[in-house]
Every structure is written in C-alpha cells, then in structure tokens.
C-alpha positions in Angstrom: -15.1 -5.5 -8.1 -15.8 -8.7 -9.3 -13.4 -11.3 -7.2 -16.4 -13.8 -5.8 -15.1 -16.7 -7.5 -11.6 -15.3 -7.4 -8.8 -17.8 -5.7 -7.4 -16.6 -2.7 -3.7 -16.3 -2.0 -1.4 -19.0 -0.5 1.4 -16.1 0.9 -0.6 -15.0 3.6 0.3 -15.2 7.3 -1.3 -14.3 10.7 -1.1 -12.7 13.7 -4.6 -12.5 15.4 -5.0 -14.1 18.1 -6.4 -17.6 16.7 -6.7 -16.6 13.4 -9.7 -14.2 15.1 -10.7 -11.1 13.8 -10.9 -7.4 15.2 -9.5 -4.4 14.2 -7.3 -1.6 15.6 -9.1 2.1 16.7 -7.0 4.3 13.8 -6.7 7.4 15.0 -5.1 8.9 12.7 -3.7 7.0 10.5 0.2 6.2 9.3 2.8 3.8 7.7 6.7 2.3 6.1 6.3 1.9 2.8 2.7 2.3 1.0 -1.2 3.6 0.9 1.9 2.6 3.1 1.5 3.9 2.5 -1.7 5.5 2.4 -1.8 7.3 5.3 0.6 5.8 7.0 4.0 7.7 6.2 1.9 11.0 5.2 -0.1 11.3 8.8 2.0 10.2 10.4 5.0 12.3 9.5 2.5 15.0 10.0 1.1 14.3 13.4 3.2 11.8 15.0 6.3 13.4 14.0 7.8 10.2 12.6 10.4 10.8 9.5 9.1 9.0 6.9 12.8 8.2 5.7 13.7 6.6 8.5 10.5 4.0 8.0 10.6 3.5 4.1 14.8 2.6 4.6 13.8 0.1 7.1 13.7 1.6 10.6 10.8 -0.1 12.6 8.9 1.7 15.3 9.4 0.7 18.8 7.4 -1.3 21.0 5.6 -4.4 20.4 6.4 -8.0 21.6 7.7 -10.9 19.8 3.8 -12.5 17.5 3.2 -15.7 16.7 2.6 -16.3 13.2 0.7 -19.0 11.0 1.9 -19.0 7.5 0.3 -20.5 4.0 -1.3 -23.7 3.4 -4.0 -24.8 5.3 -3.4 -22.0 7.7 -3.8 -19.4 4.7 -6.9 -20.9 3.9 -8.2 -20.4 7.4 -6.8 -16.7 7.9 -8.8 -15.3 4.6 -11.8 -16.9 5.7 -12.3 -15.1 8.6 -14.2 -12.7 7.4 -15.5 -11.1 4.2 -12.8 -8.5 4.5 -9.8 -11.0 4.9 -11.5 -13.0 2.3 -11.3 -10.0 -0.3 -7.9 -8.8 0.4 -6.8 -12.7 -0.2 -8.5 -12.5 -3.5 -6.9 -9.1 -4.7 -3.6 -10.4 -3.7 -4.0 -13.7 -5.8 -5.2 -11.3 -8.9 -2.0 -9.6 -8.2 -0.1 -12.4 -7.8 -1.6 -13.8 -11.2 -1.2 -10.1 -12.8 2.3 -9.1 -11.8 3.1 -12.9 -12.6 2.1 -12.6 -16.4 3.7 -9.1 -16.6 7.3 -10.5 -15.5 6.6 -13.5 -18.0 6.5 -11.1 -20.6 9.7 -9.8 -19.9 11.1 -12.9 -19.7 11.5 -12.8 -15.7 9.7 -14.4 -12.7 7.9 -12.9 -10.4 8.3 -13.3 -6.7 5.5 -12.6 -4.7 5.0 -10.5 -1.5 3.2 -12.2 1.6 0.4 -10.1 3.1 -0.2 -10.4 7.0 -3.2 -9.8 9.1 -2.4 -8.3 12.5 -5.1 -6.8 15.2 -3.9 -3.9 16.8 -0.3 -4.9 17.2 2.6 -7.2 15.4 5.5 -7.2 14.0 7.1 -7.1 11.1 11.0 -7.4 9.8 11.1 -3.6 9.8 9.9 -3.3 13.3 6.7 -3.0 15.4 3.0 -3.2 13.4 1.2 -0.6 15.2 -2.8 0.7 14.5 -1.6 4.1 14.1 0.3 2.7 10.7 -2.5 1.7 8.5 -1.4 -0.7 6.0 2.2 -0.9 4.8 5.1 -2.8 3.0 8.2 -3.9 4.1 10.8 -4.2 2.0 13.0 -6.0 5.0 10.6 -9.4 4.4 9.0 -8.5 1.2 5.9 -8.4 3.2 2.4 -6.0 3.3 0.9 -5.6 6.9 -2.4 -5.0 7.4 -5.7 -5.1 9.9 -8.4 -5.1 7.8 -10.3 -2.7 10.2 -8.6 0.3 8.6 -10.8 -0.5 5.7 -13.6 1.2 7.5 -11.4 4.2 8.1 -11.0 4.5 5.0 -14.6 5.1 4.5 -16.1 6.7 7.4 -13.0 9.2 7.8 -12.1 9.4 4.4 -15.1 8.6 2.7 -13.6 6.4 0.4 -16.0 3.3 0.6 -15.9 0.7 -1.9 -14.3 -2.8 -2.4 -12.3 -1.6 -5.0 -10.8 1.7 -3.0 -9.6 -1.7 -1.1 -8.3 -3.0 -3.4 -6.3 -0.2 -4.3 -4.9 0.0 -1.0 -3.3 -3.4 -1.4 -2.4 -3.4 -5.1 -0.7 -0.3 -4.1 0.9 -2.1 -1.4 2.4 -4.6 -4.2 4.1 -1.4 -6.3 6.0 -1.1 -3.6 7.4 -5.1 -3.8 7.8 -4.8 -7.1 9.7 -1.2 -6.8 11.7 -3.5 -4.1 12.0 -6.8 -6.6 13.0 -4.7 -9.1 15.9 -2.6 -7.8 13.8 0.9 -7.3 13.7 1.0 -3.6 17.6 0.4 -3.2 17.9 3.0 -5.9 16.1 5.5 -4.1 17.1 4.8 -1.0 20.9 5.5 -2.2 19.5 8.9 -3.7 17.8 9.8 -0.7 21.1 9.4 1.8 22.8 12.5 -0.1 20.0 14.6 -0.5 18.6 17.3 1.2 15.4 16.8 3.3 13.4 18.4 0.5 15.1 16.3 -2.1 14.8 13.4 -0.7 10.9 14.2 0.0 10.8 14.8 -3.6 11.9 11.0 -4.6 10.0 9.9 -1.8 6.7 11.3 -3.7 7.7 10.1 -7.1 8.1 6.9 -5.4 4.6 6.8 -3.8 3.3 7.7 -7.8 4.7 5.2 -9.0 3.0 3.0 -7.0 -0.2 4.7 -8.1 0.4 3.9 -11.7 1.3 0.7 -10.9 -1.9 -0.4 -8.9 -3.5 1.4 -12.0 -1.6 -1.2 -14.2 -3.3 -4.2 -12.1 -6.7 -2.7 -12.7 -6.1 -2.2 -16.6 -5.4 -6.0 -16.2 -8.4 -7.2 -14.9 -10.9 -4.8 -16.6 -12.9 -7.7 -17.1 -13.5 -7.4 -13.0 -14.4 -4.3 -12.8 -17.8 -2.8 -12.0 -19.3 -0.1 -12.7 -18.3 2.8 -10.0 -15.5 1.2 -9.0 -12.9 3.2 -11.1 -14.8 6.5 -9.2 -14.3 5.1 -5.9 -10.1 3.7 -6.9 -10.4 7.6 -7.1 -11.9 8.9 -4.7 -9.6 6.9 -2.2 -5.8 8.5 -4.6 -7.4 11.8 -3.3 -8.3 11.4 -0.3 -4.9 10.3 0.6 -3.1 13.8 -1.3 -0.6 15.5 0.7 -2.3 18.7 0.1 -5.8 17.5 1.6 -4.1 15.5 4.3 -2.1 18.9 5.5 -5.7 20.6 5.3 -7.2 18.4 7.1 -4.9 18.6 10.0 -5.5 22.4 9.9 -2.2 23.2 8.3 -1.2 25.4 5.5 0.1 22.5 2.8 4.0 23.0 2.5 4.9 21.3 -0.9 8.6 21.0 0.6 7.7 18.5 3.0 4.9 16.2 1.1 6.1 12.7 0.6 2.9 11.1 -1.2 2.1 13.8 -3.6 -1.0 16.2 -3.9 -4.5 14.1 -4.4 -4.2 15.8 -8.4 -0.9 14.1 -8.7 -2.0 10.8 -6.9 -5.1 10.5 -9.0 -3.3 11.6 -12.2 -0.6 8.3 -11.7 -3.9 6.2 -10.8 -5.6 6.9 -14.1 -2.0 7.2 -16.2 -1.5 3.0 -15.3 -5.6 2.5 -15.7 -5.3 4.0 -19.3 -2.2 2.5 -20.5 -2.2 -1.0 -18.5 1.8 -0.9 -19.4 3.9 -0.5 -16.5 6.9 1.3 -18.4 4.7 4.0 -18.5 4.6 4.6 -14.6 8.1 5.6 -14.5 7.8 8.9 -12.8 11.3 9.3 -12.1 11.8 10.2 -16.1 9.0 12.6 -15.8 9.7 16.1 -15.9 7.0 17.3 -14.3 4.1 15.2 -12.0 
C-alpha cells in the first residue's frame, strides 16, 4: 500500500520504554475489542479461557503496573519514527483519520478520532492491563487502539498473512470498532448482549466483529488510489486467517458455531470485500442482515 508520503497521525501515545522499540513473544494470540480483535478475543476465549464479553463491555485483564505515557505533538512525531513499522501504522491511522473524517462530513457530523498506543510487552489501557498475549485491540473506555507492532510478524510467520496492507487491516479494523463506539453501536450491543443467552450474545458479538470488516473495507474503497497490486489478496488472506472456524482448527478443536465470536474466515472475508465493493458504509450493517 502506497502510504510513503502519507502524513502520520498526531493521536498517538507511548509506552515503550523511551519511545524504544521491541515487541512482545505472542504466543497465541488474543484481545477487547478488534482484529481486537483479531486474534485477540477469538484465541483467547479459546485457549486462555477469557470471556470475550467480559473484555469487549470493558473488563480489563489483571496485572500490569501503572505506564508512563508520551502523548501527540512532538512526542507523536518521535513515537512513529521508531521504526518502519510504527511509521506505517502512523500513516494508516492518518488515512483513517482523513477517511472516516470526510465520511462524517458527508453526513453532516464530525468525526472524533481514536488515539492509537504503542506498548512493548506490557501497558495499560482504560479497560485494563495491555498484555502480549492480546494482540492489538480497542478500547472503547478511552476511545483508544493498543498495539506492539511486533504482532505484525505474527501475523505473518504464524498466520501467513504478510503484507503491509494485511497491517493495515488490522488497524483500520481497529477504527470500526471507534466508530461502532462514536456512533452508538457498541452501547447498543452491549445492552443486547446483557439479556441474552451465551449463544445470543456470541451471535451479536460476530455481527459486531463483521461489521468491522466491512468497515475497514470501506477505508480501502477510499483510498483505492493507494492501493497496490496484491494488496487486496493479502487484506484477504489476513480476514481468513483470523475465521473462527480455522482458529478452532488450528487449536485442534472441532469448530462449535455456538461459541464463535469473530465469524467463520467465509463470513469475515465476505464483510471485507462487501465494504471494498461498495466503499459506502451503510452497507456494512450486518445487524439488518438476515443471513452472514
């Protein structure tokens, strides 16, 4: 994807230890809110026993001391130049910023953007404890994605989802979940989900995490312009990796439909390409579809 002369984003903040790199050793693989949710909530509901509810309606993990954070200006300047990976994920948040932005204007509405946070190995978030084994996530507490940029090569020696723009998708799915949260969707959901069943509530859970899809889709449809050939394959690749149904497989379980939160990699790739064709986000409203 084509973001080398792209801005870089002024809402970011820091916790590495002086603005250094690093990374955190994923094991698995888990999240609150995203990719967040990628393979965050579905791995580790699935191996680490955490319920995904409790995360995505704010309930932090534990552990994890107080982190000292340097926020925008000057300092943001200096957290995305770290690397070439911090660098990037500065630049797809600004195209987001600028997407999302001219989307609201349309509507006749202003768009309020999330702050994305670097962390190595452990920080902290207003939803609780940043941990490695949590991947990159939002939280809707602080309006804030959370992410070590070293789960980027998890992505693609695990998952084998290389590729700036499977990156990308990663964050740009990140920012369906703040504008789900900006826009009333998260509450909504979250009201739902307190008197459903378990299964229920998994249900709107996954049409959720679609959503989010088609709206990261919507971003790309945007900035088509940017986009380099293989890219849309790899944006792809990454939606089903990340299935419910392949991550359950790849645990060595049977895939119970009943208990997927994310949706099956058909489902998550179907969403992808639905907000890549259309570029319009009323058309990611999978709460209004009948089937997935």
């Amino acid at each position: 994807m084509k973001l080398d002369d792209y801005r870089t984003s002024d809402n970011i903040s820091d916790q590495r230890g002086g603005c250094g790199g690093g990374g955190f050793n994923l094991p698995i693989g888990g999240g609150k809110m995203g990719i967040g949710t990628v393979i965050i909530l579905g791995i580790a509901a699935l191996v680490f026993g955490i319920n995904p509810m409790d995360l995505m309606q704010g309930g932090g993990l534990p552990g994890g001391a107080p982190v000292a954070t340097q926020q925008g200006g000057q300092n943001a300047a200096q957290s995305c130049a770290v690397d070439e990976k911090s660098k990037f994920s500065c630049q797809v948040l600004a195209s987001t910023e600028d997407t999302w932005g001219a989307i609201f204007r349309e509507q006749g509405q202003q768009y309020q953007p999330a702050t994305l946070t670097f962390y190595d190995r452990n920080g902290r978030s207003g939803c609780g404890a940043a941990q490695s084994a949590m991947g990159p996530f939002y939280c809707p507490a602080d309006n804030g994605i959370y992410l070590d940029t070293s789960f980027f090569d998890e992505l693609a020696t695990r998952f084998q989802a290389a590729g700036d723009f499977a990156q990308a998708y990663v964050i740009a799915h990140e920012v369906g979940h703040h504008i789900q949260t900006i826009t009333g969707r998260s509450n909504e959901v979250r009201r739902a989900q307190q008197a459903a069943s378990e299964a229920d509530g998994n249900e709107l859970q996954v049409r959720m995490e679609l959503e989010a899809d088609c709206y990261a889709g919507v971003w790309a449809a945007r900035n088509r312009d940017r986009i380099e050939p293989g890219d849309i394959e790899e944006g792809l690749t990454a939606a089903n990796a990340i299935g419910d149904d392949t991550l359950q497989k790849a645990a060595g379980r049977r895939p119970v439909p009943e208990s997927f939160t994310h949706g099956t990699s058909a489902q998550r790739m179907a969403w992808l390409k639905k907000g890549l064709t259309s570029g319009d986000p009323a058309q990611c409203d999978t709460f209004s579809a009948a089937r997935l």
